[in-house]
Each structure stands twice: as structure tokens, then as C-alpha cells.
N, C-alpha and C positions, 0 to 999 in steps of 0.2 A: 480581872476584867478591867483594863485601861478603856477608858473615856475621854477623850480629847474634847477642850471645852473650848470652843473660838470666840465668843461675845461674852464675857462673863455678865453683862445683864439681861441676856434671852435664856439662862441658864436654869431659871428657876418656878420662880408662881406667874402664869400667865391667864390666871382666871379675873382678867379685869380691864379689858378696855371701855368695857361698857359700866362699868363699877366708877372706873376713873371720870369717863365722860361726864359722868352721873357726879360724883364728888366737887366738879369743877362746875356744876352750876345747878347744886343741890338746890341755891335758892332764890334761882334767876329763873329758871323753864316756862316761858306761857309762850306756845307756839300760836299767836293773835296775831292779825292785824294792828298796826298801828293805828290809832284813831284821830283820825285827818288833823283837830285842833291839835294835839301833839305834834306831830309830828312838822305843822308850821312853825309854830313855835320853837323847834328843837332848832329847824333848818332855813330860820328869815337871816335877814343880812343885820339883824340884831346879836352884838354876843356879850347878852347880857347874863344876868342872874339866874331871870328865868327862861331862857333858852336856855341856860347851862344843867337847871335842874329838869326841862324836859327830857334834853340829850340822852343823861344820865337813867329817867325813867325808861326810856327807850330799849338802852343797852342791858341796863334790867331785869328788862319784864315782856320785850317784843323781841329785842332784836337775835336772830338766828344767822352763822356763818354761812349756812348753805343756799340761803335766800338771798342776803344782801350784800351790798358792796363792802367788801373789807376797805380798801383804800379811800374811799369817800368819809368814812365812817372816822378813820382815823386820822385824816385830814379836820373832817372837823371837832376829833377830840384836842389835836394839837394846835388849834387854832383857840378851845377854850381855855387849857392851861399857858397858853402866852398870856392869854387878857387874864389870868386871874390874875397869874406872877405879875403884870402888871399894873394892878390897881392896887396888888395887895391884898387880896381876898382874906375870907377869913381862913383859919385852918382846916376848919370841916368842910369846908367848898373847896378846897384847895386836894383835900385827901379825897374826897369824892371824884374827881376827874383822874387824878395820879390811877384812882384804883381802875377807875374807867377804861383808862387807856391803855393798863398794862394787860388789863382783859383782852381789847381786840386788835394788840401786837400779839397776842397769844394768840389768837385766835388767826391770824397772817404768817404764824408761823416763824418769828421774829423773837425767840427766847431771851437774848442778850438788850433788846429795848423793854421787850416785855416785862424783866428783873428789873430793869434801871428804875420804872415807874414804882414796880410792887415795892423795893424797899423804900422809893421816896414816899409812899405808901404809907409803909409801917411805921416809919418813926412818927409823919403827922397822927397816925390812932396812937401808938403808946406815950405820945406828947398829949395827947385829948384824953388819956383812959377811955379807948371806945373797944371794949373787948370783941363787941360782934364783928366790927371791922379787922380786929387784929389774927381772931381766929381765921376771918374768913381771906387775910392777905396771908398768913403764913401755910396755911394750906393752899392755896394759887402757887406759893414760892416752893413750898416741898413738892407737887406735882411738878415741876417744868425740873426740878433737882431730880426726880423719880426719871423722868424721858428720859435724863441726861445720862442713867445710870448710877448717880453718884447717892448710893442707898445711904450712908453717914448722914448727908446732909439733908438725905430725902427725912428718914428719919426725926433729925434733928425738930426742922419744919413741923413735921404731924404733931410730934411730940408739944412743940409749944402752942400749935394748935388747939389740941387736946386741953391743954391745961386752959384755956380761957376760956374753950366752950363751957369746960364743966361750970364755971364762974356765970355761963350764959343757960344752962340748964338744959341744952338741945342735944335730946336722946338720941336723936335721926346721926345726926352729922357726928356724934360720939361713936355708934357704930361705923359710921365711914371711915372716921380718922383712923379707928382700933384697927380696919379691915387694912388701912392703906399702912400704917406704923406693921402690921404682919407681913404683908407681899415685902416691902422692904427688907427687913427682916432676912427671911427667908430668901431672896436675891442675895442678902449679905452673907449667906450661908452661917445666921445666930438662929436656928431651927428651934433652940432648946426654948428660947425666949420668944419665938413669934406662936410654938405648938399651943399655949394654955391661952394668948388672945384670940386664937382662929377657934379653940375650942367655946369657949366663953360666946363670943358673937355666935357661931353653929349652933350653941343649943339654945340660945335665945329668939334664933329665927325660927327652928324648927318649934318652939313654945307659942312664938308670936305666930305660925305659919305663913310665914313670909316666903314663901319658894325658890323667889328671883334669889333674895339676899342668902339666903340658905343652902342653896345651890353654889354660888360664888365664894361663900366661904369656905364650901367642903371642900371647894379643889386647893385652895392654900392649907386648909387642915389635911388634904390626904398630902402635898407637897413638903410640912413641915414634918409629918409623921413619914415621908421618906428618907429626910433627910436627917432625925434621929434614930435611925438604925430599925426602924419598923415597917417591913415594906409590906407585909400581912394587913396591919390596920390603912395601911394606905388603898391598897390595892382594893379592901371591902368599900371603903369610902368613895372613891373612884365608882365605883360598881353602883355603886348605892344612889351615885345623880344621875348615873345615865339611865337606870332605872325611872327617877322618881321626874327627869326627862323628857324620856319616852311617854311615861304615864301620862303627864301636861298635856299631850295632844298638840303643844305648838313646835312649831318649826326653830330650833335654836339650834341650828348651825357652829354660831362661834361657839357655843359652851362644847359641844360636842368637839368640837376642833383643839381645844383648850385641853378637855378630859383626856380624849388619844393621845395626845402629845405626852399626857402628862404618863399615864398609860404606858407606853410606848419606853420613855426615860425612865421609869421603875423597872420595867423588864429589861433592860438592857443592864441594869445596874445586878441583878437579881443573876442573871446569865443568860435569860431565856428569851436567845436570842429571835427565833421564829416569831413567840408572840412579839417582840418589840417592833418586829418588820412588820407586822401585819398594823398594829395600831398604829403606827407612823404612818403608813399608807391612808390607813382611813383618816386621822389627822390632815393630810394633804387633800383629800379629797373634800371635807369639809369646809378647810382655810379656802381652797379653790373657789367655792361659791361665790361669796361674797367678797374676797381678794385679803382674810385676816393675817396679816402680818408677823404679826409674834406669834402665835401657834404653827405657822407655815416655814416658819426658820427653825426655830426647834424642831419639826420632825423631821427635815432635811439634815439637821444636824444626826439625831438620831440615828437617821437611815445611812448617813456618811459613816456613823461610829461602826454601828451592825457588819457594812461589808466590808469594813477595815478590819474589822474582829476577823471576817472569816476568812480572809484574804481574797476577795472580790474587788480587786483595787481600779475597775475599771470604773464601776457601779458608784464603788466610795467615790471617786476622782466628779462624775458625772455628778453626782448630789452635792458634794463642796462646792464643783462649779455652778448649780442651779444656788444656793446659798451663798455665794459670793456674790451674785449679781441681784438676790433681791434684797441683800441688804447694803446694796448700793443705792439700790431702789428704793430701800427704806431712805436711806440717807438723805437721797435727793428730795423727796418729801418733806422733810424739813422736820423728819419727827425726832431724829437726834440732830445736836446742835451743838457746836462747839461756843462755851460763854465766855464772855469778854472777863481776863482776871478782875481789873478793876473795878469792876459796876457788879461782877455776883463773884466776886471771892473762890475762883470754883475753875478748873480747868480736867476735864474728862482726859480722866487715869488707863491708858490697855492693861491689863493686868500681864495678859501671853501673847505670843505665836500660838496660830492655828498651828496643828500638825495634821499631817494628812498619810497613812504611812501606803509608800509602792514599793511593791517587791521588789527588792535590794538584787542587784546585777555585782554579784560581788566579782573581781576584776585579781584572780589569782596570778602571783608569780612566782613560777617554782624555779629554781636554780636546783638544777643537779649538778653533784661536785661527784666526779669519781676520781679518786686520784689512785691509777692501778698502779702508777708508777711516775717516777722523780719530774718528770718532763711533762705531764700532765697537772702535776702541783705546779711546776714554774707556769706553765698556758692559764690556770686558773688565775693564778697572783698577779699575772699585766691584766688578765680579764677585770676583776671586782676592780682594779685600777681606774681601768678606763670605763665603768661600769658608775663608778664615782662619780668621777668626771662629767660624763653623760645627765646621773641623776640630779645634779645641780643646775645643768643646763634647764634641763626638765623642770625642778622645783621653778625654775622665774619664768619659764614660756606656760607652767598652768597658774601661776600668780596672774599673769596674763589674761586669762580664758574666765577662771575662777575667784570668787572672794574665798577668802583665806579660813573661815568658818568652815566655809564646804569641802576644801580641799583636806581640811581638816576630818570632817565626817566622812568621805571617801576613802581616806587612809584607816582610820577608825573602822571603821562598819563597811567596806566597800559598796557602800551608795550613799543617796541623799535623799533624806525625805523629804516632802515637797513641804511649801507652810506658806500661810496666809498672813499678809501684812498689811496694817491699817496705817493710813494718813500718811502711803508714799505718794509723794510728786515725783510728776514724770515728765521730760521734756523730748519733744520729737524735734527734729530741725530738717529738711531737706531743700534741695536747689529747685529756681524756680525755671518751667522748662526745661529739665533736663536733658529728657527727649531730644530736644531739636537740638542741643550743644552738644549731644554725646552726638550726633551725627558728624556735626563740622568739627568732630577732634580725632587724628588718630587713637588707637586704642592705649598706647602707652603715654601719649599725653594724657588722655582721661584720666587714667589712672593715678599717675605723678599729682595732676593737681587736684584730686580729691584726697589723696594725701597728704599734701603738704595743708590739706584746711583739715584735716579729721586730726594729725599729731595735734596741733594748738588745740584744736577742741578737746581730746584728750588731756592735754596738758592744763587746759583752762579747768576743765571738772574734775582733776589730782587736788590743783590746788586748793580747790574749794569743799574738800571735802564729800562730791559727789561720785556717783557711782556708775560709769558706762556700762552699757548692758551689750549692745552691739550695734554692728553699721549694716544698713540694708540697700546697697544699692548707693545710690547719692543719699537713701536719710541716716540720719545717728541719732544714736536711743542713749539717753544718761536719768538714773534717778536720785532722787534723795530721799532720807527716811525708810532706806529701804529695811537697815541692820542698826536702826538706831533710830527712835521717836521722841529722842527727849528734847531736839531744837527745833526751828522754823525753819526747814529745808526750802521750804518755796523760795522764799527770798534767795536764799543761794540759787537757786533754779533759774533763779529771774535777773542774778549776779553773772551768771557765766551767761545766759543768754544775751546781756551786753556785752561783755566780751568778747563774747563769737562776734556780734556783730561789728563790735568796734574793728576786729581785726580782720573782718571781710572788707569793711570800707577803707582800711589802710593800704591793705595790698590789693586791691583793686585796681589800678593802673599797672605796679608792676606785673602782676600775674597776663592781665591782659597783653603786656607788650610781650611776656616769654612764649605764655602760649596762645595768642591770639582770641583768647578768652577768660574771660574773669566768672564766677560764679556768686549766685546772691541768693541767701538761704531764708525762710520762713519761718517761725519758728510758733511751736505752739507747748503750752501746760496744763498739765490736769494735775488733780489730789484726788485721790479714791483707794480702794484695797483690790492688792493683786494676789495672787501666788504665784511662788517660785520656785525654781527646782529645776536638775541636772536631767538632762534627755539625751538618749542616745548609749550605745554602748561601743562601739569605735571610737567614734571622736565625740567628747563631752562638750556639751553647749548648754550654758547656764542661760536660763531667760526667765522672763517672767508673761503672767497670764491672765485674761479677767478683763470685766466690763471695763476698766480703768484704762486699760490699755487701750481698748477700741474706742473710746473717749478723745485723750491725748492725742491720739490721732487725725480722729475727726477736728479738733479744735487747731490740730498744726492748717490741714490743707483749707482753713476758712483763714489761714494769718494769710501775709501782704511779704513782696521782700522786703527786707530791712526791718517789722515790724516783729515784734513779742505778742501774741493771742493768748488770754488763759480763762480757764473756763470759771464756771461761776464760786465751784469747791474753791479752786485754789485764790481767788478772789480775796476771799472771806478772812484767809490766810495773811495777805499782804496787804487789805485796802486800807488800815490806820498806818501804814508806815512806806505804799509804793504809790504814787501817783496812777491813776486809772482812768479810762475814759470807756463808758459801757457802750456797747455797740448793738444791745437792743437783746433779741432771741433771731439767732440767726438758725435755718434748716440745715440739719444736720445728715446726714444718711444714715437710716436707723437710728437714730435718735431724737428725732422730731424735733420740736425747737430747744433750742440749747443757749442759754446767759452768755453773751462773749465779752469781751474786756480786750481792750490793745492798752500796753502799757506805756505810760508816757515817756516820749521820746527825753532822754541826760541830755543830749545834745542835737544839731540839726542833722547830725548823720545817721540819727537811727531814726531818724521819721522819713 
């Protein structure tokens, strides 16, 4: 039974958003009002001492993301860590704001400031010996390492966590950390090592009768006890919360959602494929309610593995593409985040390619040789001759069509399986008014001079490393990252789209005097994940597919002529080393407001 796994961090224990929420402000929660004399104090045009130590009680012990302003908040966190830096505070007033503020850049969704503060953080407490602040920074740092996926370091984090709480005697947050050092774990696929801590916490809740916590652990104990070779003990476990559940009388959605998924991934591993469609369905139906994320991509994955198993490729193709797009969706949420190396040491690893498999069109050629006689041996010998000849011609017109991978797997297997790729940039480019210029040109002008601009484009993205996908009319598609993650393609993305434009504004005169018109392209970029894969069984056309695409797109026809647009993903990519000017959340079609950027013009001819 093959399993195709495309996130290796949705792959595993998913019984804990609410565990995690819970961990990250085990010991901040009082959903109060602030109490007026605070809250003047926090927020007078004083930024003293004690505004700083209000501030601080605030964020606390009051303050809630879903109530208050993130950007105010953090505005006047960054406004007390200047005055401290600047008077020289002491170090415990200095680490109290650091921890402050790396909290509600966390909370803004902001991982790479959020880290910068936490380890400025950590070093003021393990400079002060203050263990309860040092537990409670390096578990803030392991959680935003855990989002990231990067379970080594998430690990690391709990683990040093752990060791200071025990120093601080706090039973509550020792179970937490054990619970969050397990799902790590067990993401890391080290089952053997996370099975006796999920045990350990499980029978201590069901001792303490603790339900919620007991409940939360069983699904990572029935997940670790799948993952060493015991799907029997998993499967009762499983069984055993949705029971004890149902029993509670309350309404718990996400655990339900969590359980099927997990449900669902046992039986499919097991062979049994029926039940795994059936509880991935219920899985989806549960995540639907309330919108849960992680549980809702696993069983999409699930359901994609199930009718790839039975060759139901239309079913798999429709669920890949419902799971490519919400974990764009995830994306955009800001729950994964790519961290700045510098400031957290840390750059999120893909482990694979999705694979996604469609029934292979295998592309037979049969040569029949009869040689009944002397004169039909000679007709065959000029034949494979010029047969030669031909298949050469051939190999460099699909070098053309196709990347050399694929053309590869077509001679191989006579098809291609389709596959999911994360953190391509895409650049669209097309003329402004087309329309009305393709009128005033004959047709064999048009054509000539959208060719003589599409070779350089071509020849502009050889050089650089990138990858054209195809021309639609007057627009051209080129990506990067498409068969290779390991450099910053954007930038090259953002290279050639100077180039295009430097060489529209070169020949801009003369094209204008040959054909009475010159042409002037827009150009737009996105980063997101597509799939891609050979369509067609006549003539083969490689492309690619996915919310990234309809993105890119969108982000070309909101550019200007002459101008580079790119959207907020690819941004993030290029803003410490391209110059950028944000141009606010412009509307998007189907995509409601959208982050845009125009790239700063090298010269006066590209503004």
C-alpha cells in the first residue's frame, strides 16, 4: 500500500490546536476588562517605568488578539523598548518588554520579529538566572519552531523548556511541554521515543480525570502506537475518545475532526480502504464547521491517497486540488512562515514532491520489420536511417515542449505523473491593449512582432536559469523553483522581468518605425504551490495548475506598463535585498484584497 505524503508536517499527530493555544498562554488567560486606572497608565504620553510595567500587566493578564488592536499594541510595545534601550534600563525591565513584544508579533502573525525579540529574550533571563522566564521564552520559541514544521528544533525548545521548569516545580506546564516534546516527536516520525511520554501523560489524566487533557493525549498515543507497527492498539484508542466524547455531551467538533483524520490514516495504512474513505469524509465534515485546518488537509490528503490506490484518478486529482488550495490558504494566514536565517537560525526544509498518480496513456511504437525478401531488408536499412535522423530532430523539438525530467518519465513509463511543488515563483507578462493594436496590425505583423519580443524573453529566462511554461496569446508564463528549491528564484524572477523590460524600452522606436507599432508589457509575480503534469494524448503540453496560478495572474493584470507587480508571498522573498514600494491591498477578482508591491524602478525607464 503506497502513500504519498505532500506536507511532511500535516503528516502526523494533529490533536492539538487547542492544546497549543493553550500552552502559549498557559499563564497569561484572564478574558477581563482592563481596569480604566491601568489601562491610562499603560497608554498616557508618559513612557516611563510605570507605563512600561502597566503595559506589560496588560498584555499579561487582559490583553486578547480577537478583541484588541494588534498594531496599536505593538506600536506601543516598540515605542517602550526604544526608551528602555535608551536610558539603559535595567535588565529585567529590558527582558520584560523583549518577552512582550515577541508575544504580540506573534500574535500579528509576524514569526521572523517575533523570534528576533524571544531570543533577545532569552539571553537577558539566562543572563539574570530567571528560569520561569526562560521556560516560559523557550517554549514561545519551540511553538513558532513547531508552526514552522522544523520538529528538531521544535523539540530542542520543549526539551530546554522542560528542564527549567522542573527547576520551577510547575506540574501544569510539565505535562504541556511532555505533550508538545510527543506531537514533535511523532511528526518526526521518532514514534518509539514519543509512544512511553503520550503514555505516561494518558494515564496520569485518566488518574487525575482530566478529560480535555486525556482526551488530547490519546490521539498522539493512538498516532505513536501507529506509527510503531500497532494499529490494533491504536485503532481501540481512537475508539476509546470518541466514545468517552460522545459520552461528555459537549459539542467537540475539532477533536472529532482530529480523531477521523487520524482514523481514516490508520485504515488506509492497514489496507482498508472503504473504512478510510468513510472517516476522512467524516473528518471533512467535522473540520467544515468550524474552518480546522490541520485535520481538514489530512483527510483531503487521505481521500487523495484512497482513489489513487483504486485508480479513481479523477476523484484523487479533485481532492489534491481541494488540498493545494487550502494550504495556500493556510499559507496566506500566516500560520506557516518562512524565518529570516539570521535572527532564528532556521530555514523550512521540503522534504518531497507531492505525487499524485493518473492513469498513464502509454504512447506505443511498434515497427514491424518483415524482411520476406533481399529488397525489403535494403527499404528497411534507408528506413531506421532516416528514422534516425527524424528521432533527433524530435528529441530537440520535445526538449522544446518539455523539461528533460519528464521527457524522461515518458520514455520510462509512457506518462507523467502529475506533482505538487512548493515555493514556485511565477511570472506572467502580457501587452497593454492588445485588443486595439492587434486590430491596426496585419496578421503576419502581429505575429513577427510578438515574436521577435517572446525569443529575448525566452532567451532572457535560459539565461537565468528559469523555466517557460508557455505563451497565451500576447501573455508569456516563465517559472522558478519549479525542479529545484534550493535558491531564491524570485529574485531571478524579478532579474528577467528587468530585462524584458529594459529590452521593450530599447527597441521601442525601432519596432515602432518597422511595424508601425511598438508594444509595452506589464508584468506581474506570485510564490505559492502548483501542480504540474503532461495533458493531452496527441500533442503533449506540459503546464502547471493551482491557486498560484490564478494569483500570478491576478497580480500581472493590477501591474502598470513598464512596471514589475508582486504579490505579498513573493515580497517576503526579495524585500531585505530588492527595493519595493507597497501599494496598499488592492481588489482582486476572486481574491478579495490582495498585498501588492511595484518594484523599484534600476533606472528611469522602467518606471
Amino acid at each position: 500500500m503506497t502513500q504519498v505524503k505532500l506536507i511532511p508536517f500535516l503528516c502526523n499527530s494533529y490533536a492539538s490546536c487547542l492544546l497549543i493555544l493553550l500552552a502559549s498562554v498557559a499563564l497569561n488567560a484572564q478574558d477581563s476588562k482592563v481596569p480604566p486606572d491601568l489601562w491610562n497608565t499603560a497608554f498616557s504620553e508618559k513612557i516611563d517605568t510605570a507605563a512600561s510595567r502597566a503595559f506589560e500587566t496588560i498584555v499579561s493578564n487582559y490583553w486578547t488578539p480577537a478583541r484588541d488592536s494588534i498594531p496599536l499594541y505593538i506600536s506601543r510595545a516598540e515605542a517602550y523598548l526604544a526608551k528602555a534601550k535608551e536610558t539603559h534600563a535595567d535588565d529585567l525591565s529590558l527582558l520584560r518588554i523583549e518577552l512582550c513584544t515577541g508575544q504580540l508579533y506573534k500574535h500579528d502573525q509576524s514569526p521572523t520579529q517575533s523570534i528576533k525579540h524571544y531570543f533577545a529574550a532569552l539571553m537577558l533571563a539566562e543572563r539574570l538566572s530567571q528560569p520561569k522566564y526562560i521556560t516560559n521564552i523557550n517554549l514561545e520559541i519551540g511553538l513558532i519552531y513547531y508552526l514552522q514544521g522544523n520538529w528538531e528544533k521544535a523539540i530542542h525548545f520543549f526539551n530546554a523548556a522542560l528542564r527549567y521548569n522542573k527547576d520551577a516545580k510547575n506540574v501544569r506546564r510539565e505535562n504541556i511541554l511532555t505533550y508538545l516534546i510527543g506531537l514533535s516527536l511523532n511528526n518526526a516520525e521518532r514514534y518509539s521515543e514519543a509512544l512511553p511520554l503520550f503514555r505516561r501523560i494518558y494515564d496520569y489524566n485518566v488518574v487525575d480525570r482530566d478529560t480535555n487533557r486525556m482526551l488530547e493525549a490519546g490521539t498522539g498515543l493512538a498516532d505513536a502506537y501507529r506509527g510503531t507497527g500497532k494499529p490494533d492498539s491504536a485503532e481501540k484508542i481512537y475508539r476509546y475518545i470518541l466514545q468517552v466524547a460522545d459520552e461528555s455531551g459537549a459539542e467537540r467538533h475539532e477533536l472529532h475532526a482530529v480523531v477521523h483524520a487520524g482514523l481514516a490514516r490508520l485504515y488506509f495504512v492497514m489496507g482498508r480502504l472503504a473504512d478510510s474513505e468513510r472517516e476522512a469524509l467524516a473528518s471533512l465534515t467535522y473540520s467544515r464547521r468550524n474552518d480546522y485546518f490541520i485535520p481538514k488537509l489530512e483527510a483531503q490528503k487521505t481521500l487523495y491517497n484512497v482513489y489513487r490506490q483504486r485508480g479513481d484518478y479523477a476523484n484523487a486529482l479533485h481532492y489534491l486540488e481541494m488540498y493545494t488550495h487550502d494550504y495556500d490558504s493556510l499559507q496566506n494566514k500566516g500560520n506557516i512562515a518562512k524565518m529570516s536565517v539570521s535572527q532564528a537560525l532556521f530555514e523550512y526544509q521540503h522534504k518531497e514532491d507531492a505525487i499524485i498518480a493518473e492513469e498513464g496513456k502509454k504512447q506505443t511504437i511498434m515497427i514491424v520489420v518483415a524482411s520476406l525478401t533481399s529488397l525489403l531488408v535494403i527499404v528497411v536499412f534507408f528506413f531506421y536511417r532516416s528514422l534516425s535522423k527524424q528521432k533527433a530532430r524530435s528529441e530537440v523539438l520535445l526538449e522544446n515542449i518539455l523539461p528533460k525530467d519528464t521527457i524522461a518519465e515518458l520514455k520510462e513509463q509512457g506518462g507523467v505523473v502529475p506533482r505538487i511543488h512548493h515555493n514556485v515563483t511565477i511570472m506572467f507578462c502580457d501587452v497593454k491593449d492588445f485588443t486595439v493594436l492587434a486590430e491596426d496590425l496585419s496578421p503576419e505583423s502581429l505575429v513577427k512582432l510578438l515574436d521577435l519580443y517572446f525569443r529575448k524573453f525566452d532567451a532572457i529566462v535560459s539565461d537565468l536559469g528559469l523555466e517557460k511554461i508557455k505563451t497565451i496569446g500576447d501573455a508569456y508564463m516563465a517559472t522558478g523553483g519549479l525542479h529545484d528549491d534550493s535558491q531564491n528564484y524570485a529574485e531571478r524572477c524579478i532579474e528577467a522581468a528587468r530585462q524584458m523590460i529594459r529590452f521593450v524600452d530599447e527597441t521601442s522606436e525601432q519596432y515602432h518605425t518597422q511595424f508601425g507599432h511598438s508594444f509595452r508589457f506589464r508584468i506581474g509575480i506570485h510564490t505559492g504551490s502548483v501542480v504540474s503534469g503532461v495533458v493531452g494524448r496527441d500533442k503533449y503540453a506540459y503546464d502547471i495548475w493551482g491557486d498560484t496560478v490564478n494569483t500570478a495572474s491576478r497580480i500581472e493584470q493590477h501591474s502598470e506598463p513598464g512596471r514589475i507587480n508582486l504579490s505579498g508571498s513573493t515580497y517576503e522573498l526579495v524585500s531585505s535585498t530588492i527595493p519595493c514600494v507597497y501599494r496598499g491591498k488592492i481588489s482582486a477578482k476572486n481574491k478579495g484584497e490582495v498585498d501588492m508591491y511595484f518594484v523599484e524602478s534600476s533606472s528611469t525607464s522602467d518606471s
